[in-house]
C-alpha positions as CSV (number, residue, x, y, z in Angstrom):
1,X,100.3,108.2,69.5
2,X,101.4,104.8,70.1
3,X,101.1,103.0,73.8
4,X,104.8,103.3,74.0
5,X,105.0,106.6,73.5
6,X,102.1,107.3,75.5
7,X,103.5,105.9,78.2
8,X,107.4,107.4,77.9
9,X,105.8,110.9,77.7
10,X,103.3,109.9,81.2
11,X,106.7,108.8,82.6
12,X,108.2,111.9,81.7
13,X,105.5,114.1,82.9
14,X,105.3,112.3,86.0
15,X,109.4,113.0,86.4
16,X,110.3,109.0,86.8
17,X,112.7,107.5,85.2
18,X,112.4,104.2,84.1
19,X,114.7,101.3,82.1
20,X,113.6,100.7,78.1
21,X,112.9,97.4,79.0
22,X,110.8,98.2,82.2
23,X,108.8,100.1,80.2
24,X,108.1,97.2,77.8
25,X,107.1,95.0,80.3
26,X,104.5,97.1,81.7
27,X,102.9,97.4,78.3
28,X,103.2,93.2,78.0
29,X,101.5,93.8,81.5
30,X,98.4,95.9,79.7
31,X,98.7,93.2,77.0
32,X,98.0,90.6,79.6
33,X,95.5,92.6,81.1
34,X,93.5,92.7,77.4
35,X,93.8,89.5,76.9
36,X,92.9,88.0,80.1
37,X,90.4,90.9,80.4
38,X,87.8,88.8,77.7
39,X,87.4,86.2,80.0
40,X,87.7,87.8,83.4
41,X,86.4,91.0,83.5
42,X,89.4,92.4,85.7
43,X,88.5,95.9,84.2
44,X,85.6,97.6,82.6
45,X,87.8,99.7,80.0
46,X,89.0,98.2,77.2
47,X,90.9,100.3,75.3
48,X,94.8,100.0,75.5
49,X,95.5,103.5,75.3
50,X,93.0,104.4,78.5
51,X,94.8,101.1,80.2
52,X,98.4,103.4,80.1
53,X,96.5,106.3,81.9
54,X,94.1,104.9,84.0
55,X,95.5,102.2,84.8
56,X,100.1,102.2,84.3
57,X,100.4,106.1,85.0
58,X,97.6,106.4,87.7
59,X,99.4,103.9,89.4
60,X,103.0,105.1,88.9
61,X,101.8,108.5,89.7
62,X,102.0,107.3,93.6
63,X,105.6,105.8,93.3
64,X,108.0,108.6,94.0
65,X,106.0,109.3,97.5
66,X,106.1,105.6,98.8
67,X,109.4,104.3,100.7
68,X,108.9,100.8,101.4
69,X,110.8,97.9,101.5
70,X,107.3,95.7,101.6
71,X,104.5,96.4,100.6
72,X,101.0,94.9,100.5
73,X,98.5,96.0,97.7
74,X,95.2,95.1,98.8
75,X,92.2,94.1,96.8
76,X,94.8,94.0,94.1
77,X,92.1,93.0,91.6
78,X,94.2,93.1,88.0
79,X,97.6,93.9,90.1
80,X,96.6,97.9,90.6
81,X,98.9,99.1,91.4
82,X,100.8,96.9,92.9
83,X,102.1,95.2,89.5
84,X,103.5,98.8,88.2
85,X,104.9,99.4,91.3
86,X,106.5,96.4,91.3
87,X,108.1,96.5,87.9
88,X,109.2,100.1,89.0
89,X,111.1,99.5,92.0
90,X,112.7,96.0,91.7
91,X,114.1,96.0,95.5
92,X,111.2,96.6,96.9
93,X,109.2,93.4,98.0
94,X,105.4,93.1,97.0
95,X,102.1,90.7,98.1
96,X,99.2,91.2,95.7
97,X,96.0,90.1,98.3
98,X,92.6,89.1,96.6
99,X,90.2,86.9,97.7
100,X,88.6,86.6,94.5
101,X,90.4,83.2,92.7
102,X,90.2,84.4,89.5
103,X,91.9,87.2,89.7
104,X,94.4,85.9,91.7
105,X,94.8,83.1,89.0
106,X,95.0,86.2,86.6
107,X,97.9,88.3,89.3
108,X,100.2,84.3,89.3
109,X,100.2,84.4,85.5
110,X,101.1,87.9,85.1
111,X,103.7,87.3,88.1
112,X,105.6,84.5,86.0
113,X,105.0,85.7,82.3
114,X,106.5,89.0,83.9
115,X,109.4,87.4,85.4
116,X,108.8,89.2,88.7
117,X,111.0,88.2,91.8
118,X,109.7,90.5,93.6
119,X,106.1,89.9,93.9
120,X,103.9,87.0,95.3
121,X,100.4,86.2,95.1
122,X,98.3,85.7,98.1
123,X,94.2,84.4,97.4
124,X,93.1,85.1,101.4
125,X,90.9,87.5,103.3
126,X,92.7,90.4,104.3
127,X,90.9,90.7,108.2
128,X,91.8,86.7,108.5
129,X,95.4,86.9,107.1
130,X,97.6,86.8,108.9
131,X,101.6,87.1,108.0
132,X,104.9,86.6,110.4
133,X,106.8,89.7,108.7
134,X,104.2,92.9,108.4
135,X,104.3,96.0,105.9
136,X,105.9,99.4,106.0
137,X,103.3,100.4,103.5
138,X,99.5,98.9,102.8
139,X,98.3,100.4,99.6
140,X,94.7,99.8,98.2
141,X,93.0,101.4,95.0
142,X,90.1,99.5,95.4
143,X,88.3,100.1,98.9
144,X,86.1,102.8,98.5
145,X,85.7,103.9,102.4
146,X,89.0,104.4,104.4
147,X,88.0,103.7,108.0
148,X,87.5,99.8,106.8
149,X,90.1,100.2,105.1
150,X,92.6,100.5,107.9
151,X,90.1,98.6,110.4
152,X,90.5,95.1,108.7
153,X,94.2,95.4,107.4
154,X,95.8,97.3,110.8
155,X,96.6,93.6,112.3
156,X,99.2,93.9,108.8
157,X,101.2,97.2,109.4
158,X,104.6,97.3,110.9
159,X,105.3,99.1,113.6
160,X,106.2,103.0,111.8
161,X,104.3,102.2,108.6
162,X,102.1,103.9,106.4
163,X,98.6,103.0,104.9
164,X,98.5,104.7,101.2
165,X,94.9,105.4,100.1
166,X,94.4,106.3,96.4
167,X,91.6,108.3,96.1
168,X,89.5,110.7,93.6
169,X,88.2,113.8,95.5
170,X,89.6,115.0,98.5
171,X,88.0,112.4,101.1
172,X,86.9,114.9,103.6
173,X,84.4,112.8,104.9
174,X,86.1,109.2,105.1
175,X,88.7,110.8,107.1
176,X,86.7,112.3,109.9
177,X,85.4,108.5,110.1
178,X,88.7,107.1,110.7
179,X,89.2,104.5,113.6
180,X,90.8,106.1,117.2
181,X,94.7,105.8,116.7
182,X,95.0,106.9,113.3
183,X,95.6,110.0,111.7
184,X,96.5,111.8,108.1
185,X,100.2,112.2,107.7
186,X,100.1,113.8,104.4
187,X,97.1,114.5,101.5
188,X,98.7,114.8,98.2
189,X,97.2,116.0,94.9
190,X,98.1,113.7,91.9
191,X,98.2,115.3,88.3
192,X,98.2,111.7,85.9
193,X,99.1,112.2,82.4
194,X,95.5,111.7,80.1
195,X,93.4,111.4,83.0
196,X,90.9,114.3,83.6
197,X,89.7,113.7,87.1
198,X,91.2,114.6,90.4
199,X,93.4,112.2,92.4
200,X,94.6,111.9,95.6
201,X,97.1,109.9,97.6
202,X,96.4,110.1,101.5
203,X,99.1,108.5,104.0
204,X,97.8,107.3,107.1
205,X,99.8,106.4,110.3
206,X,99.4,104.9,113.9
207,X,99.2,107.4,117.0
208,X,102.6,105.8,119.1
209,X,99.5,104.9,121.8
210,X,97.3,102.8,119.4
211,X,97.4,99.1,119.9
């Protein structure tokens, strides 16, 4: 099976519907990510076909349970998966954050060889950026503990917003460690088409008291 097939049946699977030519230019995205990926290192596999799973459909798999009008990926590394998400819902407004330069030099290419409007690049510190207009929705598929997750990017989340967490196993334990104020909205089980392990999305919110 061909990537563009692999990816039409992962969309169909996943129950999203997206335009002929959004789906080509999320595989010109995994093209970009090959090529730049010799150089870089933005991610340890290699193949094209795992990119589609591991990478497209594992980050598309979160889309239909995120309503945002912005929304900040952080530690966007190779644009995951704020890049899909992007390309999936054009009205919706998206900052890739990553202190590392090179990657960021990686996320302005893909940006402008995309034709994205909707995104923007931003090489910073998350817990020292600061931003006039904040996020109904901070999304990281990166940080591997939740509590710091939502300590250092909290200053960024407008007022009703949600922190999305992608996750592997059911985080029992990050989410006793979360900071006073915060709480689990909703834990949702993710099947993505090709891959094998468990995924989860957790949404996070602010207690009306927390400052």
């Amino acid at each position: 099976m061909n990537t563009a097939d692999q990816l039409k049946r992962g969309l169909i699977a996943l129950g999203l519907t997206l335009a002929p030519d959004t789906q080509e230019r999320l595989l010109d995205y995994i093209a970009l990510i090959e090529k730049w990926n010799r150089v870089y290192n933005l991610t340890a596999i290699r193949e094209p076909e795992k990119m589609v799973s591991h990478h497209l459909l594992d980050s598309l798999a979160v889309a239909p349970h995120l309503h945002a009008k912005r929304l900040l990926d952080v530690g966007s590394g190779a644009g995951l998966p704020g890049i899909p998400l992007a390309l999936a819902n054009p009205d919706m407004q998206v900052t890739l954050l990553d202190s590392n330069h090179k990657k960021a030099a990686f996320l302005n290419q893909a940006v402008m060889e995309l034709k994205l409007k909707n995104a923007e690049v931003c090489a910073e510190r998350v817990e020292s950026w600061q931003t006039e207009s904040r996020f109904d929705v901070i999304i990281s598929r990166a940080f591997s503990d939740m509590g710091e997750f939502v300590r250092i990017t909290r200053h960024l989340l407008a007022p009703g917003g949600l922190f999305a967490a992608m996750k592997g196993l059911h985080p029992y334990e990050e989410i006793e460690k979360l900071p006073p104020g915060f709480n689990v909205r909703q834990i949702l089980p993710l099947a993505v088409p090709g891959l094998d392990g468990a995924r989860h999305l957790v949404l996070i919110g602010q207690d009306a008291t927390a400052t």
